[in-house]
C-alpha positions in Angstrom: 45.4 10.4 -165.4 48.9 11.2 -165.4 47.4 14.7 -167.8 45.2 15.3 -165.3 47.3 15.1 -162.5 49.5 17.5 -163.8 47.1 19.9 -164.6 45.5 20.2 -161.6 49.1 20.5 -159.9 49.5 23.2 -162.0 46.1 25.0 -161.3 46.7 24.3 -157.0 50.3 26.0 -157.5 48.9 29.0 -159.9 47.6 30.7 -156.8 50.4 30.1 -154.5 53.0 31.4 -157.6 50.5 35.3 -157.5 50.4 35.2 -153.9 54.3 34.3 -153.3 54.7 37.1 -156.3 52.7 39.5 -154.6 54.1 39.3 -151.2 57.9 39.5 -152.5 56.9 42.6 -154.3 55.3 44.3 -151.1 58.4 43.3 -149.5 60.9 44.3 -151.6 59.3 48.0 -151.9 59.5 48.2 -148.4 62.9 47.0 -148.3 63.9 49.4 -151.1 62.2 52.4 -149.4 64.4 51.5 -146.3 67.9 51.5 -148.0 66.8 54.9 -149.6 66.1 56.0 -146.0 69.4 54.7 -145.0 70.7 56.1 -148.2 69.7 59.6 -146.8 71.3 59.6 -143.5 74.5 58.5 -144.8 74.8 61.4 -147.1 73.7 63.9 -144.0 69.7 64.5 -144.1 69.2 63.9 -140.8 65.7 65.5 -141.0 64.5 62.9 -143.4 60.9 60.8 -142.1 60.7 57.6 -142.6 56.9 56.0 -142.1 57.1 52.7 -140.1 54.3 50.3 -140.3 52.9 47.3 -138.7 55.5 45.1 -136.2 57.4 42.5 -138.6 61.1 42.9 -138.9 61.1 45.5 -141.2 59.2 47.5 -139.9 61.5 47.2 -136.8 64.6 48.1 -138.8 62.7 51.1 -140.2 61.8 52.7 -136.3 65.3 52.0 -135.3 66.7 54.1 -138.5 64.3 56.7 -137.5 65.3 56.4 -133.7 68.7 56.9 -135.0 67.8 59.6 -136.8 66.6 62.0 -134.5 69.5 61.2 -132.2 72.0 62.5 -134.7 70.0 65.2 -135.7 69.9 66.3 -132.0 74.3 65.5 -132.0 74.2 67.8 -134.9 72.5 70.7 -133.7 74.0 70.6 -130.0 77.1 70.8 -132.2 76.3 73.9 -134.6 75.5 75.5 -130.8 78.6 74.6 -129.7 79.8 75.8 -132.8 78.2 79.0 -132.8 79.7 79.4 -129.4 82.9 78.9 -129.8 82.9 81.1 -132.5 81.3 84.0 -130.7 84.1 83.5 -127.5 86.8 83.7 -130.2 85.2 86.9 -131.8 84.9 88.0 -127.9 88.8 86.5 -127.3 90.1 88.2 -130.2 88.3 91.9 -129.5 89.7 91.7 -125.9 93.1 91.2 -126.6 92.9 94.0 -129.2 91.5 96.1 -126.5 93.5 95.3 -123.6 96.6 95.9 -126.3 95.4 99.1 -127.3 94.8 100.6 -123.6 97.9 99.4 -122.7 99.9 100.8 -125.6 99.2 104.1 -124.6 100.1 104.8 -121.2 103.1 102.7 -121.7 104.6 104.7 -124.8 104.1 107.8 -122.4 106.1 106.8 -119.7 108.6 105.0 -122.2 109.0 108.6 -123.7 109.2 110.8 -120.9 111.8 108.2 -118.8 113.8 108.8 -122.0 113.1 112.3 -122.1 114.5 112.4 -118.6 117.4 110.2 -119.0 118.4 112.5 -122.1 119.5 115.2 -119.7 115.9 116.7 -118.8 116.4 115.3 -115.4 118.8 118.3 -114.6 116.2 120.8 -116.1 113.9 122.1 -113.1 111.0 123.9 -115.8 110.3 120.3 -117.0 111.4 117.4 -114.7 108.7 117.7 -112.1 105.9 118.0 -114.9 107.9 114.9 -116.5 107.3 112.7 -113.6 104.2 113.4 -112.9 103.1 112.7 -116.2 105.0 109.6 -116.0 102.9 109.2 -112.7 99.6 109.3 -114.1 100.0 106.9 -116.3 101.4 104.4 -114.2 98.3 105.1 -112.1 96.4 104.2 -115.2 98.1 101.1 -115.9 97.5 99.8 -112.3 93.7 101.0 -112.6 93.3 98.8 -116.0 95.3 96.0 -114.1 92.8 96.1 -111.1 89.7 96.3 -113.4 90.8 93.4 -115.3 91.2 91.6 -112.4 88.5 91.8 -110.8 86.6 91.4 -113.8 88.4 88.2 -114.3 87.8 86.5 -111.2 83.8 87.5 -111.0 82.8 86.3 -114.3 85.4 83.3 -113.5 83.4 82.9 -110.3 86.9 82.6 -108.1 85.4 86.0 -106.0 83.9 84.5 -103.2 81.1 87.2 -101.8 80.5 87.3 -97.9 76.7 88.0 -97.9 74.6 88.9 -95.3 71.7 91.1 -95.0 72.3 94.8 -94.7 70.3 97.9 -94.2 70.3 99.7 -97.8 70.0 103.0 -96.7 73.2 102.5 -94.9 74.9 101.0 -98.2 74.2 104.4 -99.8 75.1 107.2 -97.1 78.7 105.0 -96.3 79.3 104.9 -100.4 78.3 109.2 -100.9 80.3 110.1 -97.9 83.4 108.0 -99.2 83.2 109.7 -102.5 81.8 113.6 -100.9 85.0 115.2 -100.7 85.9 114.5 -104.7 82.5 115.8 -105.6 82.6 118.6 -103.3 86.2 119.8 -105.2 83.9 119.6 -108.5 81.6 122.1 -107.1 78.8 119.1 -107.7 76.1 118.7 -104.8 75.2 114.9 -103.1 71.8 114.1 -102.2 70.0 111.3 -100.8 67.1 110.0 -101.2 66.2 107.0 -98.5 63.5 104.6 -98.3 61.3 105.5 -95.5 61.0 101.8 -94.1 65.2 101.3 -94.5 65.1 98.0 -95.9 67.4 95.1 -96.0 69.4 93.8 -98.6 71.1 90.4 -99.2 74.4 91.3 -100.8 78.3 91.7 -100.1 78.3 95.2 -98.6 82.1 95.7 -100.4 80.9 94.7 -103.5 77.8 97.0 -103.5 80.4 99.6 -102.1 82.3 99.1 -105.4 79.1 99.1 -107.5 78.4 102.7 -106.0 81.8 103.9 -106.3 81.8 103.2 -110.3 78.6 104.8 -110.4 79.3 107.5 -108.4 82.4 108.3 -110.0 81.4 108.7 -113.3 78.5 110.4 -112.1 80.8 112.9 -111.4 83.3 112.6 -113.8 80.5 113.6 -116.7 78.7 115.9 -114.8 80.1 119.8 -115.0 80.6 122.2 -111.7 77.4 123.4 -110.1 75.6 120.2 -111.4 73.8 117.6 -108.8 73.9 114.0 -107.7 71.2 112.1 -106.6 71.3 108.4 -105.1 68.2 106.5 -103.7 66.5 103.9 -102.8 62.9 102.5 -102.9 61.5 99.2 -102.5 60.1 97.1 -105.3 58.7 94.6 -103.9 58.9 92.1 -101.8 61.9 90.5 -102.8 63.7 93.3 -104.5 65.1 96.9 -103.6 66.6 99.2 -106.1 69.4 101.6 -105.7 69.4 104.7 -108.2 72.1 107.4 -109.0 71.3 110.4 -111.0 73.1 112.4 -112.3 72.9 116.2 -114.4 75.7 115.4 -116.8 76.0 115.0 -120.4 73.7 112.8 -121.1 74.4 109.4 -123.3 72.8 109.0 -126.9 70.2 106.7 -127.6 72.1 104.5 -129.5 75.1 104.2 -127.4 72.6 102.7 -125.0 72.7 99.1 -125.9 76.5 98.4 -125.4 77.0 100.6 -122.0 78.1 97.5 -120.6 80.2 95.8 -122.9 84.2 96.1 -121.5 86.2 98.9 -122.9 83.3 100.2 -125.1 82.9 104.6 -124.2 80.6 106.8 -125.4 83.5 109.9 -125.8 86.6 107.5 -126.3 89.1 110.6 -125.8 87.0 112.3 -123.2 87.0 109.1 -121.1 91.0 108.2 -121.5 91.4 112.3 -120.5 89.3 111.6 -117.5 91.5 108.2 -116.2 88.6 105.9 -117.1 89.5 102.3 -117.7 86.4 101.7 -119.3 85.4 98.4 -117.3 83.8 99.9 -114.5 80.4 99.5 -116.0 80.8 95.9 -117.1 82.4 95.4 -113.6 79.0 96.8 -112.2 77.2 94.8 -114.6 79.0 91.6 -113.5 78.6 92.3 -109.4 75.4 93.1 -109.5 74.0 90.3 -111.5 76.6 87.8 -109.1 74.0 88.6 -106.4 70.8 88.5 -108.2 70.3 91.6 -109.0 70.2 93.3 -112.5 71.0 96.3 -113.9 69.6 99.1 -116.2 70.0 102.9 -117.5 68.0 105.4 -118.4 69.7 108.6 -120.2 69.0 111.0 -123.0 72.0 114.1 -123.9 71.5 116.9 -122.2 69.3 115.5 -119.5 71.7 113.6 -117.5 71.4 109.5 -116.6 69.9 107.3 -114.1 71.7 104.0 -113.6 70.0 101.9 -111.3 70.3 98.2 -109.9 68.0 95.7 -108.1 69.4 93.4 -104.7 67.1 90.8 -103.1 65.9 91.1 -99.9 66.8 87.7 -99.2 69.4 84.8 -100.6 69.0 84.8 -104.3 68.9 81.2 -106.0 71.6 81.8 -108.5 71.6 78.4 -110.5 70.5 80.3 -113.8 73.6 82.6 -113.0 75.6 81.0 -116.0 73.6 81.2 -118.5 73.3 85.2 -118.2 77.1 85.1 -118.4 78.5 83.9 -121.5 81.5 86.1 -121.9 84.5 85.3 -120.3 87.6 88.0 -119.1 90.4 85.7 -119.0 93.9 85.9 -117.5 
């Protein structure tokens, strides 16, 4: 009996023994296929997958590695951006400085050496003195020219300019900005003309910062266009929530490839034609900058020889300008 009952205990548990066997091995896979999981987090592979199945504890502990897992694999790619960023600003921060450095160098060792010049005795001489201080005049002109620029610049990509919009007539934007600017380009021997949207329509803007928009426009316009050449600024409609101001010019032209960094501070097409001229070389990033502060954009058309068209858009009514950020990621700071 006592046989019996033993083998027959042993048959009943035979069963339970595979089974029990069975189940730890499932288990133990699953658990080992976890801690490889969590084995490749730890050394960085966010983007490894883990598959999750059924809704024991396990598989529990495997959806909340995975959960994890996209979270720091979002952390870490926010922070390459950020990265990225930060590295760009310092390129940006670091080409600025150089920049400012190098516009300011010059002017400053000119009046540094004719003030010497002068105090050496050629005060006293009549043939040179006058010619001395004017030089020494220009460039101080210069200096508070780059000053102003950098300024402004400063405080519109800063947003600390405040604007004082309202809706104006565009037509009358344009005829105040050529007469301001007539007399220079009448010296030149270079001829103004208009060209004015029949309907005269409005504009939502700040009439001085359009004024100032025109006036960098306008100037080079006639700073690169020779004697007997012509101006023209206009205005059409584009639609109904944009109007866009042109001024053409029959100057010089700009190359094709010089195109794509017009805008950018300090860059010139003719670096020494541009210093000989008084240019700063941030009036067209300080175009770029007001015009975009309202809404608008900004865009050039030009081949050499043929002259340029810059022209920019204004809305016709207040702009929503919560995207404005994002289409200024470079920062003047002083």
């Amino acid at each position: 009996i006592r046989h019996r009952m033993l083998a027959s205990t042993a048959l009943a548990f035979l069963p339970a023994i595979v089974l029990a066997a069975f189940f730890a091995r499932r288990v133990s896979g699953r658990l080992a296929a976890i801690i490889d999981y969590a084995g490749q987090l730890a050394t960085g592979n966010f983007r490894a997958r883990f598959e999750s199945k059924g809704r024991d504890e396990l598989a529990v502990l495997g959806a909340k590695l995975k959960e994890t897992a996209d979270k720091l694999q979002a952390m870490f790619e926010q922070l390459e951006s950020e990265q990225a960023e930060l590295e760009k600003l310092e390129r940006i921060r670091k080409d600025f400085v150089i920049n400012v450095s190098h516009e300011l160098r010059t002017p400053l060792a000119s009046i540094q050496g004719y003030t010497e010049t002068l105090l050496d005795g050629a005060l006293e001489e009549p043939a040179h003195n006058v010619r001395f201080l004017n030089i020494i005049r220009h460039n101080a002109e210069r200096l508070g020219r780059l000053v102003a620029d950098l300024m402004t610049l400063s405080r519109v990509e800063l947003k600390t300019l405040s604007f004082q919009c309202g809706s104006y007539f565009a037509n009358g934007l344009v005829v105040e900005s050529v007469e301001s600017l007539y007399p220079i380009a009448q010296k030149r021997r270079i001829a103004i003309a208009t060209g004015l949207a029949p309907d005269n329509p409005e504009v939502f803007c700040d009439s001085e910062a359009v004024h100032q928009i025109l006036g960098n426009l306008l100037d080079n316009a006639i700073k690169y266009t020779p004697e007997g050449g012509a101006i023209t600024v206009g205005v059409r409609r584009l639609d109904s929530e944009f109007v866009e101001i042109w001024v053409r010019d029959t100057g010089i032209g700009i190359p094709k490839e010089d195109l794509a960094r017009l805008f950018e501070r300090f860059y010139r097409v003719d670096k020494a034609r541009s210093r000989e001229l008084g240019g700063t070389g941030l009036g067209l990033s300080i175009v770029k900058h007001l015009v975009r502060s309202q809404g608008g954009e900004v865009r050039v058309e030009s081949e050499p020889g043929s002259g340029s068209t810059f022209s920019f858009t204004l809305p016709t009514s207040e702009p929503d300008l919560a995207g404005a950020d994002s289409r200024q990621p470079e920062l003047t700071v002083l």
